[in-house]
N, CA, C and O atoms as CSV, one atom per row, in Angstrom:
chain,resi,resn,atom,element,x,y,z
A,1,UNK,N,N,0.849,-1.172,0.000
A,1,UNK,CA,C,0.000,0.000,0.000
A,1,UNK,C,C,0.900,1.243,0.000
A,1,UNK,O,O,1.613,1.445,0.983
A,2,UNK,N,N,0.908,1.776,-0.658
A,2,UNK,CA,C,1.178,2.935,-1.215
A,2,UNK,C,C,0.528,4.336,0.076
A,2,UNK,O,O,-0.617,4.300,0.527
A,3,UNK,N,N,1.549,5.426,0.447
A,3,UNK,CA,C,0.923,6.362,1.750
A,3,UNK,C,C,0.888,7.508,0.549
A,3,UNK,O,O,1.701,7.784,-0.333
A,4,UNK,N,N,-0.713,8.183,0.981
A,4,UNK,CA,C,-1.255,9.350,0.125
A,4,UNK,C,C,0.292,10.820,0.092
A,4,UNK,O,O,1.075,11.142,0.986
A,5,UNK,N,N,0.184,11.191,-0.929
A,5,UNK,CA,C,1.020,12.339,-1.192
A,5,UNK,C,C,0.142,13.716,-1.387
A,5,UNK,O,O,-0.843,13.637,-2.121
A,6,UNK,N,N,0.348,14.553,-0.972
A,6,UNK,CA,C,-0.395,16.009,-0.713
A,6,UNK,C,C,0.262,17.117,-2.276
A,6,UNK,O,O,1.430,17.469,-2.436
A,7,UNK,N,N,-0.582,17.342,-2.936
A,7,UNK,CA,C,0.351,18.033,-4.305
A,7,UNK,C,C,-0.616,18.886,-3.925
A,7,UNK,O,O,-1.711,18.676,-3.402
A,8,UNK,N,N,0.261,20.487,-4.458
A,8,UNK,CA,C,-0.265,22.197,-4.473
A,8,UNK,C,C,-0.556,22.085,-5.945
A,8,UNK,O,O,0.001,21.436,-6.830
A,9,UNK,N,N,-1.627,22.934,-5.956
A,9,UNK,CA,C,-1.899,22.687,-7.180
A,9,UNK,C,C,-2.134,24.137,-7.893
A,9,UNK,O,O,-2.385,24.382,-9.073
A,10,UNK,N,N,-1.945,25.147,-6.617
A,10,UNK,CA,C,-1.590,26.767,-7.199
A,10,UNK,C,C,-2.967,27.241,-6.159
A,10,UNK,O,O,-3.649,26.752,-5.259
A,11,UNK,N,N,-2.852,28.547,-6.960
A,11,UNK,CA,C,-4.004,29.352,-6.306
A,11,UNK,C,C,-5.898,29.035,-6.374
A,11,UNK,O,O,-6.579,29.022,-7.400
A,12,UNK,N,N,-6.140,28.921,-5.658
A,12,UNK,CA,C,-7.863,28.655,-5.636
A,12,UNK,C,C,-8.624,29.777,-6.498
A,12,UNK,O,O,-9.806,29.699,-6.834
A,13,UNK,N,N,-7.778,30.796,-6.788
A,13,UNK,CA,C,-8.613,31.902,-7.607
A,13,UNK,C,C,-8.672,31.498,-8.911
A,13,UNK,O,O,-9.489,31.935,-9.722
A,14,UNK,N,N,-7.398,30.256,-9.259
A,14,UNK,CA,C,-7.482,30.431,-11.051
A,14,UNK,C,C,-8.367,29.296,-11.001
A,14,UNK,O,O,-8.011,28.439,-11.810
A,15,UNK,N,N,-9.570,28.927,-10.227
A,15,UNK,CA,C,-10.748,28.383,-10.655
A,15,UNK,C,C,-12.008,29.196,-10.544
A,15,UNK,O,O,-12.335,29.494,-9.396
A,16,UNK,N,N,-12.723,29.581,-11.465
A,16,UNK,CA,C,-13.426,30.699,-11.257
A,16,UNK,C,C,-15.102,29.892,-10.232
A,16,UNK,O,O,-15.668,28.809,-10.381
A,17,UNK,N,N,-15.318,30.802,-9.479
A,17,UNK,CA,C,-17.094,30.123,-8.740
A,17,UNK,C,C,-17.609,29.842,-9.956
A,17,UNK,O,O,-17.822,30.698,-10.815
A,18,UNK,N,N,-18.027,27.567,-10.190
A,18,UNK,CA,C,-19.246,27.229,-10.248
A,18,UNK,C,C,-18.202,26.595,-11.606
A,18,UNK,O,O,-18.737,26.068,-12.582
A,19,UNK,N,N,-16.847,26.719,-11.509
A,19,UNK,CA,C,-16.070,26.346,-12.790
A,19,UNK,C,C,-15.728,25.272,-12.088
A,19,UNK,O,O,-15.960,25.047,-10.900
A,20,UNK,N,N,-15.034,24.460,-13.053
A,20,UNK,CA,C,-13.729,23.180,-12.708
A,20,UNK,C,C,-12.391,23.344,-13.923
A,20,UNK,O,O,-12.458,23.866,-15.036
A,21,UNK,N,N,-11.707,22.971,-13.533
A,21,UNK,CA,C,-9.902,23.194,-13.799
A,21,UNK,C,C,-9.335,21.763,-14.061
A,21,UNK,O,O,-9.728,21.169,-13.057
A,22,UNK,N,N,-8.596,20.790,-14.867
A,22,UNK,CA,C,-8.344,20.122,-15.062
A,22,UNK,C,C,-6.543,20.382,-14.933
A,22,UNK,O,O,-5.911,21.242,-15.547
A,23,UNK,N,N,-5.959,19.320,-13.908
A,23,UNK,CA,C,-4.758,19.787,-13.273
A,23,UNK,C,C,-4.520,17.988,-13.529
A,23,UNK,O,O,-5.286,17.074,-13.225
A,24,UNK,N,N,-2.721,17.909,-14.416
A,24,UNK,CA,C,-1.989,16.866,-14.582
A,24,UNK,C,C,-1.336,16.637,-13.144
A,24,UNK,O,O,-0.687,17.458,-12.495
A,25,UNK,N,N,-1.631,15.452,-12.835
A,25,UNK,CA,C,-0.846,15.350,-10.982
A,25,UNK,C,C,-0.585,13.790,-11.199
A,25,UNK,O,O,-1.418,12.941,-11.514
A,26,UNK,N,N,0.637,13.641,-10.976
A,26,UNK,CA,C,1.475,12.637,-10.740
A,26,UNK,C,C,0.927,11.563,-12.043
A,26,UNK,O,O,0.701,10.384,-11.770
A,27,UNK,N,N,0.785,11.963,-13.128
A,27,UNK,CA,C,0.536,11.403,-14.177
A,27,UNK,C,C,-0.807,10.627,-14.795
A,27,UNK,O,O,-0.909,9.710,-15.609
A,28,UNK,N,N,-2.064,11.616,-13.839
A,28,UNK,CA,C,-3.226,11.626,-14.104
A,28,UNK,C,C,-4.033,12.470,-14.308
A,28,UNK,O,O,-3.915,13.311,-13.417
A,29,UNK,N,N,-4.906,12.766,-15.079
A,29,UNK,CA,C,-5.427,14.394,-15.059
A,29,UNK,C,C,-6.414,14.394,-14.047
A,29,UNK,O,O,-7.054,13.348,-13.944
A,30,UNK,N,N,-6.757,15.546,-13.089
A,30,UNK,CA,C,-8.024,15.396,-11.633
A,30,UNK,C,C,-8.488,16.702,-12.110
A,30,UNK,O,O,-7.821,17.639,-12.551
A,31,UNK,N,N,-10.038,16.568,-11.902
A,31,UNK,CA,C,-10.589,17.812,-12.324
A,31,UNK,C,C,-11.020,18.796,-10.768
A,31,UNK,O,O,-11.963,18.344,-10.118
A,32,UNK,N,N,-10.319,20.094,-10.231
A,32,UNK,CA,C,-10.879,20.540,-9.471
A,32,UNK,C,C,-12.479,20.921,-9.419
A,32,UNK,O,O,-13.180,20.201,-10.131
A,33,UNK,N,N,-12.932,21.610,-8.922
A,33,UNK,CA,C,-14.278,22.250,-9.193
A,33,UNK,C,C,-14.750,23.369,-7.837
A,33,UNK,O,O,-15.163,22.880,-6.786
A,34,UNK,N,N,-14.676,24.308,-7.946
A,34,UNK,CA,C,-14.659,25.156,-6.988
A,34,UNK,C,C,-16.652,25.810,-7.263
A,34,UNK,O,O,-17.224,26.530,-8.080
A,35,UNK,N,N,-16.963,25.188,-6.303
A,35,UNK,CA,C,-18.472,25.483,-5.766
A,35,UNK,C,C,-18.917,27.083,-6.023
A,35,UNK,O,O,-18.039,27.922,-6.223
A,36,UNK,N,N,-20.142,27.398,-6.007
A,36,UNK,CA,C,-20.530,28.524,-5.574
A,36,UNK,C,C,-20.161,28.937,-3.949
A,36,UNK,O,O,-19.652,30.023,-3.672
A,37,UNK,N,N,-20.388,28.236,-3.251
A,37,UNK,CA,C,-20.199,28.735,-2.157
A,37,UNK,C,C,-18.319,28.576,-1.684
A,37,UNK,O,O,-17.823,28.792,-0.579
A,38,UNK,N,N,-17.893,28.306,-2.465
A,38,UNK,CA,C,-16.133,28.272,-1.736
A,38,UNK,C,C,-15.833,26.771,-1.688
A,38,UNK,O,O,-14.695,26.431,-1.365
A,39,UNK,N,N,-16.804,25.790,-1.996
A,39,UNK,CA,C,-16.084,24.645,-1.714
A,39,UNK,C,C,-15.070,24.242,-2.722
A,39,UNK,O,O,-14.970,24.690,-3.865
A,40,UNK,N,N,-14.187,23.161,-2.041
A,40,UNK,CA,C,-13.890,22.761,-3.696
A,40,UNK,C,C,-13.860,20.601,-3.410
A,40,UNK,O,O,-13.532,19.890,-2.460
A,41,UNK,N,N,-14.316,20.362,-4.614
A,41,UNK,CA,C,-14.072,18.936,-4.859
A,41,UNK,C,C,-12.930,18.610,-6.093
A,41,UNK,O,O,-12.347,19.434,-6.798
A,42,UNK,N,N,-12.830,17.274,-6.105
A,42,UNK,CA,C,-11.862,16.643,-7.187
A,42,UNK,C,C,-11.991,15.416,-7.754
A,42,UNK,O,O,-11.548,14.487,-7.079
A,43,UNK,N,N,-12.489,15.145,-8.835
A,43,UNK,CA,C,-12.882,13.512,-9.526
A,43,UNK,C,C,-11.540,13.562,-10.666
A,43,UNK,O,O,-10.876,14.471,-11.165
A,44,UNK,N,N,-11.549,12.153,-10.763
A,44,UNK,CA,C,-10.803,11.996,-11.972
A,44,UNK,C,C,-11.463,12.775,-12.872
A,44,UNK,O,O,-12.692,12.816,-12.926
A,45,UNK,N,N,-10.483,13.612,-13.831
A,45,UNK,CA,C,-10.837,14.555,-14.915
A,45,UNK,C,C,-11.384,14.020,-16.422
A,45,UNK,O,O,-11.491,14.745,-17.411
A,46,UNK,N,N,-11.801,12.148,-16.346
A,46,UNK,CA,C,-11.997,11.822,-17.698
A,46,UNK,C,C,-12.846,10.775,-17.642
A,46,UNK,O,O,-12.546,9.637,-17.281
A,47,UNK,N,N,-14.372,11.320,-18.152
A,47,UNK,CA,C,-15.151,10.313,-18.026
A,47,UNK,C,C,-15.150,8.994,-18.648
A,47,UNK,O,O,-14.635,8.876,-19.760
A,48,UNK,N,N,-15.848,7.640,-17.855
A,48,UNK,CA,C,-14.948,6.481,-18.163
A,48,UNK,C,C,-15.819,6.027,-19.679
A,48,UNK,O,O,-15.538,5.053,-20.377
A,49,UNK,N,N,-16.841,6.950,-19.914
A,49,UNK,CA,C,-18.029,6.307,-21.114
A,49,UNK,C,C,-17.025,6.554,-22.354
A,49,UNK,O,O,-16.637,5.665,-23.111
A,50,UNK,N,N,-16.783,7.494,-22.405
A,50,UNK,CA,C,-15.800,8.242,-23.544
A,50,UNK,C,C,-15.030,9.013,-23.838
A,50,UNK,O,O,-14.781,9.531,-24.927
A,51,UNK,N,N,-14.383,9.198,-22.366
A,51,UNK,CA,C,-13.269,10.184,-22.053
A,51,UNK,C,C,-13.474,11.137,-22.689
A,51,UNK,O,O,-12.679,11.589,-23.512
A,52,UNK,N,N,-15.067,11.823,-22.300
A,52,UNK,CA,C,-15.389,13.546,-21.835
A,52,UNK,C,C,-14.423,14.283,-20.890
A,52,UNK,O,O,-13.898,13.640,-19.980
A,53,UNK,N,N,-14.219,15.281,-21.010
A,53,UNK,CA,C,-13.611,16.558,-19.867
A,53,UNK,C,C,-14.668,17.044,-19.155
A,53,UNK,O,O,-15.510,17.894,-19.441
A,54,UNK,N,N,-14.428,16.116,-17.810
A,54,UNK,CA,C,-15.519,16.552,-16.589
A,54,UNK,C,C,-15.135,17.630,-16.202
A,54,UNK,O,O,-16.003,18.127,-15.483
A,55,UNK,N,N,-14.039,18.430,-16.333
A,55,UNK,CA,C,-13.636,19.992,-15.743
A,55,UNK,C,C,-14.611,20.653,-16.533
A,55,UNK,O,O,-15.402,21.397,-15.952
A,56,UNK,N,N,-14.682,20.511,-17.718
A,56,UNK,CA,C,-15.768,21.417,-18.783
A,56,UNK,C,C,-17.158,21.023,-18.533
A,56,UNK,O,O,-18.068,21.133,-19.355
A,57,UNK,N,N,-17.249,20.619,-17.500
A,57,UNK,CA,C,-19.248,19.964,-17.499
A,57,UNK,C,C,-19.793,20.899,-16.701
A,57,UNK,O,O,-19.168,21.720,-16.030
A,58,UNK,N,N,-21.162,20.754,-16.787
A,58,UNK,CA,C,-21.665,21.635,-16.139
A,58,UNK,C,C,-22.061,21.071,-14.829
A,58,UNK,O,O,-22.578,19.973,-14.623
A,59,UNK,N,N,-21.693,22.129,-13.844
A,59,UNK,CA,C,-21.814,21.613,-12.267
A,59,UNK,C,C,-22.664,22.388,-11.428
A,59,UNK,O,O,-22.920,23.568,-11.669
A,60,UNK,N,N,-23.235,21.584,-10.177
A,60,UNK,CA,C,-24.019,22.424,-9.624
A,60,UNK,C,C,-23.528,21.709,-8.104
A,60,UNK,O,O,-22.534,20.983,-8.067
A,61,UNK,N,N,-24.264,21.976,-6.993
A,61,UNK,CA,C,-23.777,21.208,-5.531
A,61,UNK,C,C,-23.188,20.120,-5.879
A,61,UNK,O,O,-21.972,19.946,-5.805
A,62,UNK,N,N,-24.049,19.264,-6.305
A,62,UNK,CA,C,-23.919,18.011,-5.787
A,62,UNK,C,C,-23.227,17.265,-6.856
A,62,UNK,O,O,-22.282,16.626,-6.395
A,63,UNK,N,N,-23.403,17.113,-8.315
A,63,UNK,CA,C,-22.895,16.776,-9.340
A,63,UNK,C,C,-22.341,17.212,-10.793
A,63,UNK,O,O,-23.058,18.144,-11.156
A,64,UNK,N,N,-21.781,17.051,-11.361
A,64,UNK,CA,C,-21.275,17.159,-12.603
A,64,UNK,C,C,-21.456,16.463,-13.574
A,64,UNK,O,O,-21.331,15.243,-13.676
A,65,UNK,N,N,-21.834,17.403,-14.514
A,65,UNK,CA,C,-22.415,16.520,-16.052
A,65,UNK,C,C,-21.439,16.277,-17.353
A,65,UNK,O,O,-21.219,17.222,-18.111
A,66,UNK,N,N,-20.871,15.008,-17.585
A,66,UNK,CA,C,-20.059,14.968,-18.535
A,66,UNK,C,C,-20.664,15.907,-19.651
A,66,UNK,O,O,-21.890,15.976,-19.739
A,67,UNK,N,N,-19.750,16.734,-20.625
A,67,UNK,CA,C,-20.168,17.460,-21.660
A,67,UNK,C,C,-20.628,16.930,-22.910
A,67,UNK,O,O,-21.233,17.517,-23.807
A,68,UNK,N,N,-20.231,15.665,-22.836
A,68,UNK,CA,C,-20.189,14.563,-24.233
A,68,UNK,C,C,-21.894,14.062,-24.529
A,68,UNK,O,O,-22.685,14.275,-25.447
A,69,UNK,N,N,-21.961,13.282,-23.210
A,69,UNK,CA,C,-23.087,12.756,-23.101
A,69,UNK,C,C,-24.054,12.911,-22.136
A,69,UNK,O,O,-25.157,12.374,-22.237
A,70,UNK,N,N,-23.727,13.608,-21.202
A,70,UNK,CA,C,-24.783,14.398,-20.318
A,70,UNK,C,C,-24.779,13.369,-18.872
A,70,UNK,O,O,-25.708,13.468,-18.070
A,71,UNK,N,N,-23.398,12.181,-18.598
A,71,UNK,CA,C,-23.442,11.413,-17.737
A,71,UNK,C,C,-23.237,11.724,-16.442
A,71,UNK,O,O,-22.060,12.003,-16.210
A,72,UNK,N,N,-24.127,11.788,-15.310
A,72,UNK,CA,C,-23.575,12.846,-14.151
A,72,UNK,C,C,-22.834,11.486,-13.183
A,72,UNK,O,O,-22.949,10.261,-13.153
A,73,UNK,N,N,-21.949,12.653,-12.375
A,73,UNK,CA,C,-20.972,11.771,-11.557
A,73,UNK,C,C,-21.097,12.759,-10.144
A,73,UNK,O,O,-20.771,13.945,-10.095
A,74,UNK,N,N,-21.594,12.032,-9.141
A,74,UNK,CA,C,-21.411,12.737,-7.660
A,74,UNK,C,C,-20.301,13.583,-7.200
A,74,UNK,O,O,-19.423,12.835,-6.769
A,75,UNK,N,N,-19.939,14.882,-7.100
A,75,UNK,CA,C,-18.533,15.195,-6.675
A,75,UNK,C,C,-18.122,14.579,-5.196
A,75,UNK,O,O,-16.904,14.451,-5.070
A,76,UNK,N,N,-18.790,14.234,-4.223
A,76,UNK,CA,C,-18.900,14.008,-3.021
A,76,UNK,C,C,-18.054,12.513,-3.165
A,76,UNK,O,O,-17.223,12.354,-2.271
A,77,UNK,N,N,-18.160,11.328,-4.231
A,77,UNK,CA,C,-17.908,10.385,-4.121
A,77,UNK,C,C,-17.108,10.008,-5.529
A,77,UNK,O,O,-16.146,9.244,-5.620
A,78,UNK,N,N,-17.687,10.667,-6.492
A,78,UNK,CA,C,-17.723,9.796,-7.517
A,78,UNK,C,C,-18.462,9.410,-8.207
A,78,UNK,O,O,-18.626,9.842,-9.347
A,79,UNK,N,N,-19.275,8.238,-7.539
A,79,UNK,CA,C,-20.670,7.626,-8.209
A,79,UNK,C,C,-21.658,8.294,-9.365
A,79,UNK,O,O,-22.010,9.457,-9.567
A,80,UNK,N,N,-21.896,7.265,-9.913
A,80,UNK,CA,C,-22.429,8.139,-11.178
A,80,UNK,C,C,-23.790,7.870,-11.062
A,80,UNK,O,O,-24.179,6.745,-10.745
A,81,UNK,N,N,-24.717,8.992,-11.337
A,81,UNK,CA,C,-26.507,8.690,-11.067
A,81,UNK,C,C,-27.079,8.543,-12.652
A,81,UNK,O,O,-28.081,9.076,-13.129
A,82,UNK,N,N,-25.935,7.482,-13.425
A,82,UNK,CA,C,-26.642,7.730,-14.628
A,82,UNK,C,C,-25.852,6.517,-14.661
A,82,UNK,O,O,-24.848,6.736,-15.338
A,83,UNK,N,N,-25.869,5.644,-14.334
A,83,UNK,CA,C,-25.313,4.192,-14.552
A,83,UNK,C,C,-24.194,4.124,-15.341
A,83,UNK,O,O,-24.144,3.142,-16.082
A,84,UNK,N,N,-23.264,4.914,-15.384
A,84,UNK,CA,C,-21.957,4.581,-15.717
A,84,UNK,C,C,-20.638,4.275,-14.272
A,84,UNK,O,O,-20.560,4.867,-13.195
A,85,UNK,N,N,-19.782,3.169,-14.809
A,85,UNK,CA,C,-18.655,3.504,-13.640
A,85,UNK,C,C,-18.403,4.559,-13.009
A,85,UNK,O,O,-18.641,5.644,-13.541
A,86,UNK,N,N,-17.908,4.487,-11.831
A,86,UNK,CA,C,-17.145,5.902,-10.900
A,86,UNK,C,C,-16.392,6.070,-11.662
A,86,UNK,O,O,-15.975,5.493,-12.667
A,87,UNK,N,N,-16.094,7.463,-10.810
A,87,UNK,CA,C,-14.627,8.128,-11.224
A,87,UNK,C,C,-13.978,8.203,-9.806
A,87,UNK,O,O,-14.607,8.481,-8.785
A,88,UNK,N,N,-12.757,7.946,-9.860
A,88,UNK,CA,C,-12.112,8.066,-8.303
A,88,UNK,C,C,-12.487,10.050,-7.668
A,88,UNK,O,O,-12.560,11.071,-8.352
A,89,UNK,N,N,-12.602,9.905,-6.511
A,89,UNK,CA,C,-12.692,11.184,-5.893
A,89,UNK,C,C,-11.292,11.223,-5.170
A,89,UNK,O,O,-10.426,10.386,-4.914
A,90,UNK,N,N,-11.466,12.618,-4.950
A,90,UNK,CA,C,-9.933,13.231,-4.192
A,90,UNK,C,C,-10.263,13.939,-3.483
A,90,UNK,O,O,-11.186,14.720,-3.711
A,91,UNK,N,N,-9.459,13.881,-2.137
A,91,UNK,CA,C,-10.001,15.127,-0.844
A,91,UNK,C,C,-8.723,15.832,-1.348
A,91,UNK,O,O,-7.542,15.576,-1.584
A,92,UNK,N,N,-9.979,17.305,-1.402
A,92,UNK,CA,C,-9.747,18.761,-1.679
A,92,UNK,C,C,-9.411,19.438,-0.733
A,92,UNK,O,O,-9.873,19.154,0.372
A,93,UNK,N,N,-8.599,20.425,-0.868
A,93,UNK,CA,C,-8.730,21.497,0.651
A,93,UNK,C,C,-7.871,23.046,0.015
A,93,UNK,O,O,-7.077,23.289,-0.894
A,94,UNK,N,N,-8.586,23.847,1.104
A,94,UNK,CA,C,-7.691,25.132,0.867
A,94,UNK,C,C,-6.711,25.461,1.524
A,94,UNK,O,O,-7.239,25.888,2.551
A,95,UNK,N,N,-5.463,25.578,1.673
A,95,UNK,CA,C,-4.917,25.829,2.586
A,95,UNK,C,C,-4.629,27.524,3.431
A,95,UNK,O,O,-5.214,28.432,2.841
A,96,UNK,N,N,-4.041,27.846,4.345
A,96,UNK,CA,C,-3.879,29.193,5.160
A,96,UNK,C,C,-3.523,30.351,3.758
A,96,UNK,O,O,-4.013,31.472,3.625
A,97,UNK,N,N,-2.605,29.717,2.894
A,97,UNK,CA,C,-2.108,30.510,1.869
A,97,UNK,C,C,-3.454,31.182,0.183
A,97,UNK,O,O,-3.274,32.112,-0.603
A,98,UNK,N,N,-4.648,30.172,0.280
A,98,UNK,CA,C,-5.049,30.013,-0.617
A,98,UNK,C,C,-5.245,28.935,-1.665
A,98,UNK,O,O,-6.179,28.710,-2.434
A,99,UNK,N,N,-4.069,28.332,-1.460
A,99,UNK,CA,C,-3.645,27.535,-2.400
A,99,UNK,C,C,-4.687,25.886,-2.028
A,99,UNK,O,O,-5.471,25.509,-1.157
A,100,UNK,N,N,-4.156,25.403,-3.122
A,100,UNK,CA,C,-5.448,23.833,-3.348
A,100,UNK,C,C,-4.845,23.469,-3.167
A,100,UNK,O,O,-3.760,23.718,-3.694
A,101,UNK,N,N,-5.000,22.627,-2.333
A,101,UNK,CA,C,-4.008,21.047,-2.100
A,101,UNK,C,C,-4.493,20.029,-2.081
A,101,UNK,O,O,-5.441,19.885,-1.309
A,102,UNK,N,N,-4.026,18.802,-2.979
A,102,UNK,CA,C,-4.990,17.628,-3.382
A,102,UNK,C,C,-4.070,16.305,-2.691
A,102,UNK,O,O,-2.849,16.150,-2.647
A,103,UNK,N,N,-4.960,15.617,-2.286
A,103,UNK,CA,C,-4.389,14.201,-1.740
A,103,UNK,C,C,-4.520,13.092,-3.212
A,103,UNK,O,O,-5.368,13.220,-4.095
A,104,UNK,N,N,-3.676,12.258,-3.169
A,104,UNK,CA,C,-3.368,11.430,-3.937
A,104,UNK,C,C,-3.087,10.337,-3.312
A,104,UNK,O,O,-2.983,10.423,-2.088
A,105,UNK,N,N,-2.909,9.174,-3.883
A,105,UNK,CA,C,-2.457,7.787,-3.448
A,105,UNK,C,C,-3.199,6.867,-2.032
A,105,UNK,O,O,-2.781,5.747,-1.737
């Protein structure tokens, strides 16, 4: 077993409210997504139906809609409410500085 690694992933501003950001980390692409209200989540950045760009979908609280085919995936988990495979999730956080910091592994 492999122990999680913590990667910066820059400033929380260059995701704009209600957007997602697609960030290469340790040789996978993870899509941030910074909430209306300040949160932020992180799914794998490539949906598994047809490797859509879930950073480009449209998001609201709770889920994100692949752009391709309209497949939504839970940000909270993953899980998809449209019967396709997960996408792995990633705990998000802001740190004192601003900055995103994503857990991995």
């Amino acid at each position: 077993m492999t122990a999680a690694t913590t990667v910066n992933l820059g400033p929380v501003d260059q995701i704009p409210l209600a957007e997602g950001r697609a960030f290469a980390v340790d040789g996978r692409q993870i899509a941030v997504f910074r909430l209306r209200d300040g949160t932020v989540r992180a799914l794998d950045a490539v949906c598994p139906h047809r490797g859509g760009p879930l950073a480009d979908g449209q998001l609201d609280a709770e889920v994100v809609l692949c752009p391709l085919h309209m497949n939504a995936y839970r940000l909270a988990d993953g899980c998809s409410t449209t019967g396709q495979p997960p996408v792995a999730a990633y705990q998000v956080t802001v740190d004192d500085h601003g900055d995103l910091r994503v857990q991995i592994g």
